[in-house]
C-alpha positions in Angstrom: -1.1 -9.5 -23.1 0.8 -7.5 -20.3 3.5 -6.6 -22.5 0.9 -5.1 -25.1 -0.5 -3.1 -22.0 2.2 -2.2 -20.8 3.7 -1.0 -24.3 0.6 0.9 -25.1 0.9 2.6 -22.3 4.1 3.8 -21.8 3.9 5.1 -25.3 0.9 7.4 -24.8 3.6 8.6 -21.8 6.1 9.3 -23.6 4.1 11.1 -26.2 2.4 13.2 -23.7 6.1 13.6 -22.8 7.7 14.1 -25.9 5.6 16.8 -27.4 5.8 19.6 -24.5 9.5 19.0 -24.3 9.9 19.4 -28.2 7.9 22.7 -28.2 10.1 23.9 -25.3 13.4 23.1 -26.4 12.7 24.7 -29.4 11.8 28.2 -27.3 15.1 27.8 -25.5 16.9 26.9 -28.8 15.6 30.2 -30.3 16.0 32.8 -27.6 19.4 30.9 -27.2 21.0 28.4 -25.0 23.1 28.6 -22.1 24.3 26.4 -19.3 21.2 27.5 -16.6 18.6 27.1 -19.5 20.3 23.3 -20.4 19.4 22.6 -16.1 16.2 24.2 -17.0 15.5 22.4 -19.9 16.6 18.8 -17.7 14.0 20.1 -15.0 10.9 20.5 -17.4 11.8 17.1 -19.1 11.4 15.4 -15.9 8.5 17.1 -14.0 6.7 16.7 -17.5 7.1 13.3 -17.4 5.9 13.0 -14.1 2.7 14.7 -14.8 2.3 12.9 -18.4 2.7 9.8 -16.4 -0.3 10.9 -14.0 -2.5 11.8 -16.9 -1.9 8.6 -18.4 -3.3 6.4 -15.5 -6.3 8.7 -15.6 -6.1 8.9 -19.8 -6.6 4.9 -19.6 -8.3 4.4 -16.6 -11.3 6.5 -17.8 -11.1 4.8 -21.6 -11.7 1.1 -19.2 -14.5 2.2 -16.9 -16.2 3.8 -19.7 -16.2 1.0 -22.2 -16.9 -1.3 -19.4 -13.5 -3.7 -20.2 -13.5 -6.4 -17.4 -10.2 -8.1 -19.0 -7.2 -7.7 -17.0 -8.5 -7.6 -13.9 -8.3 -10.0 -11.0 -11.8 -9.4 -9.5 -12.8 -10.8 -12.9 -11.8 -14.3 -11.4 -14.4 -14.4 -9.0 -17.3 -13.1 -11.4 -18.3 -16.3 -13.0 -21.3 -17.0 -10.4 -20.0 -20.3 -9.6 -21.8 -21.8 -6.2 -20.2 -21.2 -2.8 -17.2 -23.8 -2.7 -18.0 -24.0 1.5 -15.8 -23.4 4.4 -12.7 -20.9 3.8 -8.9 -21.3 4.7 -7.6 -20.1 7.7 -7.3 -16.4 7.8 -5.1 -14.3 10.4 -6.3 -10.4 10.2 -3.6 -8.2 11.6 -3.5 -4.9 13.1 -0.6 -3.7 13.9 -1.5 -0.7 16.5 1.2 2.1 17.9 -0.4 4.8 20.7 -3.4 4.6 17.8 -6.8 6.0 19.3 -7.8 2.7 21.2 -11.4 3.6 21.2 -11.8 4.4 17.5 -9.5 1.2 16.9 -11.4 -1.2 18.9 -14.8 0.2 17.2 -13.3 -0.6 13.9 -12.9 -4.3 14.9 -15.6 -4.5 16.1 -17.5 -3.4 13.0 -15.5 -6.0 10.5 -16.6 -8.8 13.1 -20.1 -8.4 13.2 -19.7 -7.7 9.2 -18.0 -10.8 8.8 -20.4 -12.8 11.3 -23.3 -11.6 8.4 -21.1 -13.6 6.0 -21.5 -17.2 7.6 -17.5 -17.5 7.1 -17.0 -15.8 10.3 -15.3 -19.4 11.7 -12.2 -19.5 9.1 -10.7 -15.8 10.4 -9.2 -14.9 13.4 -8.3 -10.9 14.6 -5.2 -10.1 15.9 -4.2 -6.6 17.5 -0.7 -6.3 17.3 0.6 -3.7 19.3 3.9 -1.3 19.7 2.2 0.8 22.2 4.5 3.1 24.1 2.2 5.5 25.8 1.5 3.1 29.5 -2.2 4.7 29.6 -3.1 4.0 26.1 -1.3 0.5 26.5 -3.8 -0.2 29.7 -6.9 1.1 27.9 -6.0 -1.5 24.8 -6.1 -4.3 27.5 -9.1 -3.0 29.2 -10.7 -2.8 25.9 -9.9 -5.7 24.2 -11.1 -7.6 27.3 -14.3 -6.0 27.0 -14.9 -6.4 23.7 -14.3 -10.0 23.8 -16.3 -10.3 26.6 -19.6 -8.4 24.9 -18.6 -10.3 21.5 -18.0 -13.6 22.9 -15.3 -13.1 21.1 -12.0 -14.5 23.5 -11.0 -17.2 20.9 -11.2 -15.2 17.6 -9.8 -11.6 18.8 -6.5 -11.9 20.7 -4.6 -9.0 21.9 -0.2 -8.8 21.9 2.0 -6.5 22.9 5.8 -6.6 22.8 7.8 -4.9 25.0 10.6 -3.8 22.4 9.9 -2.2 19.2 12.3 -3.9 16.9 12.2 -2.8 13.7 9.1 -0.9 14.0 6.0 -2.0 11.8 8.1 -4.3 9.9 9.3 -6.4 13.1 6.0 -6.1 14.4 4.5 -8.1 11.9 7.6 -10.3 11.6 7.5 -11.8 15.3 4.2 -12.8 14.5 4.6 -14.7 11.7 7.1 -16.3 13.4 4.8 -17.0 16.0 1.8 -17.4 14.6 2.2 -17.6 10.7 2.2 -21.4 10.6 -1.7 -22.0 11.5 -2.9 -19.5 8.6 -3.1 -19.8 4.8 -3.5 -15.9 4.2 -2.7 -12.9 6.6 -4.5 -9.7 6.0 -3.1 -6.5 7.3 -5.0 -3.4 8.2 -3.8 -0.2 9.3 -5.4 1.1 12.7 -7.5 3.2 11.2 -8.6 0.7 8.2 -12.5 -0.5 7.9 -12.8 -3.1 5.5 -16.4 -5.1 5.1 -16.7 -8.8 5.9 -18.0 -9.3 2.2 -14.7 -7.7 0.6 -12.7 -9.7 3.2 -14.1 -13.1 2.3 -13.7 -12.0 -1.9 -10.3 -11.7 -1.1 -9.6 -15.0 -0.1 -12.0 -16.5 -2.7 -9.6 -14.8 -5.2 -6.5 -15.7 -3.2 -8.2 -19.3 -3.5 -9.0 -19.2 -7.2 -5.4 -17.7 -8.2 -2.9 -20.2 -6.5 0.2 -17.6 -8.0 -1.0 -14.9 -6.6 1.0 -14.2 -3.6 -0.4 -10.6 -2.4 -3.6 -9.0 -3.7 -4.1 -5.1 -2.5 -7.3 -3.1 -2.4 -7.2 0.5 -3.2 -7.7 3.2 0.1 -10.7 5.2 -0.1 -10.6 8.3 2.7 -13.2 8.7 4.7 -14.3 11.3 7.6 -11.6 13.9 7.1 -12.2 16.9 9.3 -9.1 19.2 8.5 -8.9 21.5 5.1 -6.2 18.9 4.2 -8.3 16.2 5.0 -11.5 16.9 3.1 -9.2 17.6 0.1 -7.7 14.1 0.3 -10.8 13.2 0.8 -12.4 15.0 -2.4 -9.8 14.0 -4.9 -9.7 10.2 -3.1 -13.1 10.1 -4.5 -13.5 12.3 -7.6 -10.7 10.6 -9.4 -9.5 7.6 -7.4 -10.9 4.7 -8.8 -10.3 6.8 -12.4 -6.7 6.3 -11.6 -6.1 2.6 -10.1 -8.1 1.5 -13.3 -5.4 3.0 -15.2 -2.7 1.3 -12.8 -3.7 -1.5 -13.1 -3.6 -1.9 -17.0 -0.4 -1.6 -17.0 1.6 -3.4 -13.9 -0.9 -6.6 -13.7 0.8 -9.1 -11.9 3.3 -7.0 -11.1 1.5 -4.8 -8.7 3.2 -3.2 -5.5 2.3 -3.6 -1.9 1.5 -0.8 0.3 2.1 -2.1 3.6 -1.9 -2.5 4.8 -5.6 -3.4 3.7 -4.1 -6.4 1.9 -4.1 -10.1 1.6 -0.9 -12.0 1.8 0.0 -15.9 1.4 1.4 -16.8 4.3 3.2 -19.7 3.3 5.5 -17.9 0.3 5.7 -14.5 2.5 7.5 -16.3 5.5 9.8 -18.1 3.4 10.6 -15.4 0.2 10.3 -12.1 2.1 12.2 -11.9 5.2 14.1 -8.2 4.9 17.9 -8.2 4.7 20.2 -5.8 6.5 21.8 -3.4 4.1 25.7 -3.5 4.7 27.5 -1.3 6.0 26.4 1.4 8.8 23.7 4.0 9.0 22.2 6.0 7.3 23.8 3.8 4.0 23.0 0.6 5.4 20.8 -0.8 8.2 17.2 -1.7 8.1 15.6 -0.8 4.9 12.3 1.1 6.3 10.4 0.8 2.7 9.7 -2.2 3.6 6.1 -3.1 1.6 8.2 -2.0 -1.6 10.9 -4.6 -1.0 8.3 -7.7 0.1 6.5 -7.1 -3.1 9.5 -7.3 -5.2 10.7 -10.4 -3.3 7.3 -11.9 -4.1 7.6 -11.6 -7.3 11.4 -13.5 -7.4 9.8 -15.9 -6.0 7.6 -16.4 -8.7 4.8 -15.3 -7.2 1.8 -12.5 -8.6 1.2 -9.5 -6.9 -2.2 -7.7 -8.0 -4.0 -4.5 -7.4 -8.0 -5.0 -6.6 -8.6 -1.7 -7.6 -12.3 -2.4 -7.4 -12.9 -3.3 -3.6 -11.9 0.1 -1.3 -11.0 0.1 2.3 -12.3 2.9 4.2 -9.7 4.6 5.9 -9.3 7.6 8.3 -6.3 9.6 6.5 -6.6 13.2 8.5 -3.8 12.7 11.8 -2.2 9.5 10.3 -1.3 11.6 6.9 0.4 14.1 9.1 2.1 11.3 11.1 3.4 9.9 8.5 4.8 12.7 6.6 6.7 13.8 9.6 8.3 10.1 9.9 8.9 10.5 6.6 10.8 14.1 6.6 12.7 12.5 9.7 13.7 9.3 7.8 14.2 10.3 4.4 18.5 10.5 4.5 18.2 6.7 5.8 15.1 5.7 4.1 15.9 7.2 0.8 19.9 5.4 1.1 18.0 2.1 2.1 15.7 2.3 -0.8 18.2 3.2 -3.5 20.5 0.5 -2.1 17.7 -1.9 -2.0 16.7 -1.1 -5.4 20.1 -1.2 -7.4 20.6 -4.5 -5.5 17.5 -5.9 -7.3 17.9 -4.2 -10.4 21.4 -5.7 -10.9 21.2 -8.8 -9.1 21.3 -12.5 -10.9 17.7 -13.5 -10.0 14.9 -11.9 -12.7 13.0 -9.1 -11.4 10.6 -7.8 -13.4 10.1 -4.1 -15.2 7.0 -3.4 -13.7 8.6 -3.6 -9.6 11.8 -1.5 -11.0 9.3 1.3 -12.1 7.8 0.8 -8.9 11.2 0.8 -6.9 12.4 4.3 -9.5 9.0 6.5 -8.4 9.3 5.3 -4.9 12.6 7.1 -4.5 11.7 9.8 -6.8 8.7 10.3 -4.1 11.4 10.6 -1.6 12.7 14.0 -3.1 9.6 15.4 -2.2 10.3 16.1 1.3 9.7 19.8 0.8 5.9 18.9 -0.2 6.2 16.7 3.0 7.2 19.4 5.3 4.8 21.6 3.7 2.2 19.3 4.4 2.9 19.1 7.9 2.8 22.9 8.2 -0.5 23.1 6.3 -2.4 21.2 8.7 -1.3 22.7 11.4 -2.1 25.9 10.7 -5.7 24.8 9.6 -5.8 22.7 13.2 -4.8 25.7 14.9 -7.2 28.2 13.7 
């Protein structure tokens, strides 16, 4: 059934494709080639293709919400009314916090816990605020925080509070040291950003389908923006909305169980994640080898070698605040890009060529995520755009 989804698909693509570059070629051909107009021709073929591929996510994504087609879809697992099967699995929600805005953060906690309290499953989750905080006075006012909020919630065995003193490996060793701290006394982990909001009724669906699917070894949820306050923002914000859940319909079709990971507001099985997905060096030294920084791209494909699903749940949306953190993360990005670009492409060839099977859907995914990367001009432009809307 995947491979008929996934055939379907790409051949609307490459039709969308095809036809543009046919009509143009033939211009060229007419007024009369030469060697620029060949690089020209290259060009259109491949940002055609890029946009044809867009328009085929939202092409097939609008086709399934309109006719209603459940199939496919791994809500749909959950959806057969069957009675509450009691008390859930241990679950570890992370948050992994670096000089974040501790009151906003803290209020965002505080919100999923009394959501999840509404629930009755409140018991089988613990929070944990996992932080990399450099800044000494925002470090202090986590503490001071925390402490309060525990003390208001009641809260001192269910939220717990750590900081480490060294960075390793950024995000990626933050939530590796506590795995290997922690990881043992939880069946699923679920990882928000600091500015994620997710509601305790989503949260306990998650593990329900994490529960009902023993393969599936991460389930996402798609990011809906919320509160942007920039030009840039309410933008984001705008098309977020207007054609969002349009287009992760249409994503879905095609990868299935061969979904990516996107580094937050997701649910992970411990279990298979601690033992498949521990990130390899690259050889050799920087910026062609080292620590590979995409690291959400490579723990999804080493799920899936391990035999284990990952899925999109394109229908439950985490609210989160995109308008500082976009801008944060494009300049990491247009600092990173000659190392994260050479860790990626190394990372990727590796899997593409190595013994184990890897499947087509996470080399697609592995292709457009370094294809992404030569974007950097966008990035920087980006950057400059909010600014100058900040400033003003």
């Amino acid at each position: 059934m995947a491979s008929t989804r996934r055939l379907a698909f790409f051949t609307i693509a490459l039709l969308l494709t095809s036809i543009p570059s046919v009509l143009f070629a033939d211009f060229l051909w007419r007024i009369g080639y030469t060697i620029p107009k060949g690089i020209l021709l290259v060009l259109f073929i491949l940002l055609i293709g890029n946009v044809s591929w867009g328009a085929t996510h939202a092409i097939v994504g609008f086709a399934l919400r309109r006719l209603n087609l459940r199939s496919g879809r791994i809500e749909a697992s959950i959806e057969d009314n069957t009675p509450d099967e009691g008390p859930l699995p241990s679950v570890a929600i992370a948050m992994p916090v670096y000089n974040e805005d501790t009151v906003r953060v803290m209020a965002g906690l505080r919100s999923m816990y009394l959501s999840l309290e509404k629930t009755g499953k409140l018991e089988s989750f613990d929070f944990f605020i996992l932080s990399d905080t450099t800044d000494e006075e925002k470090w202090v006012k986590e503490e001071y925080l925390w402490s309060l909020l525990c003390r208001k919630m009641r809260a001192a065995t269910r939220i717990h509070y750590r900081r480490r003193k060294k960075n390793t490996d950024k995000k990626a060793g933050n939530l590796l040291e506590f795995c290997q701290d922690w990881g043992r006394r939880y069946r699923y982990m679920i990882t928000l950003d600091a500015d994620s909001l997710m509601s305790g009724e989503d949260i306990v669906k998650l593990v329900q389908i994490m529960e009902r699917n023993p393969k599936v070894g991460i389930c996402q949820t798609a990011p809906r923006v919320v509160f942007g306050e920039s030009f840039w923002g309410r933008l984001q914000q705008f098309s977020n909305r207007f054609y969002g859940p349009v287009f992760m319909a249409g994503l879905n079709s095609w990868q299935q169980a061969d979904g990516n990971y996107w580094g937050h507001n997701a649910i992970i099985r411990m279990g298979p994640f601690m033992d498949y997905c521990a990130l390899p060096d690259l050889p050799g030294r920087e910026p062609f080898g080292g620590k590979i920084l995409s690291h959400d791209f490579v723990e999804a494909a080493l799920m899936r070698r391990a035999g284990y699903e990952v899925w999109l749940a394109g229908e439950y949306e985490v609210p989160t605040r995109r308008d500082h953190g976009h801008r944060r993360a494009c300049q990491a990005r247009s600092k990173v890009v000659p190392r994260k670009s050479s860790a990626c492409m190394a990372s990727f060839l590796k899997r593409a060529h190595a013994s184990e099977p890897h499947s087509s859907g996470q080399r697609d995914h592995g292709l457009r995520g370094l294809l992404a990367l030569a974007a950097l001009p966008d990035l920087r432009r980006d950057i400059g755009v909010q600014q100058r809307t900040e400033s003003r």
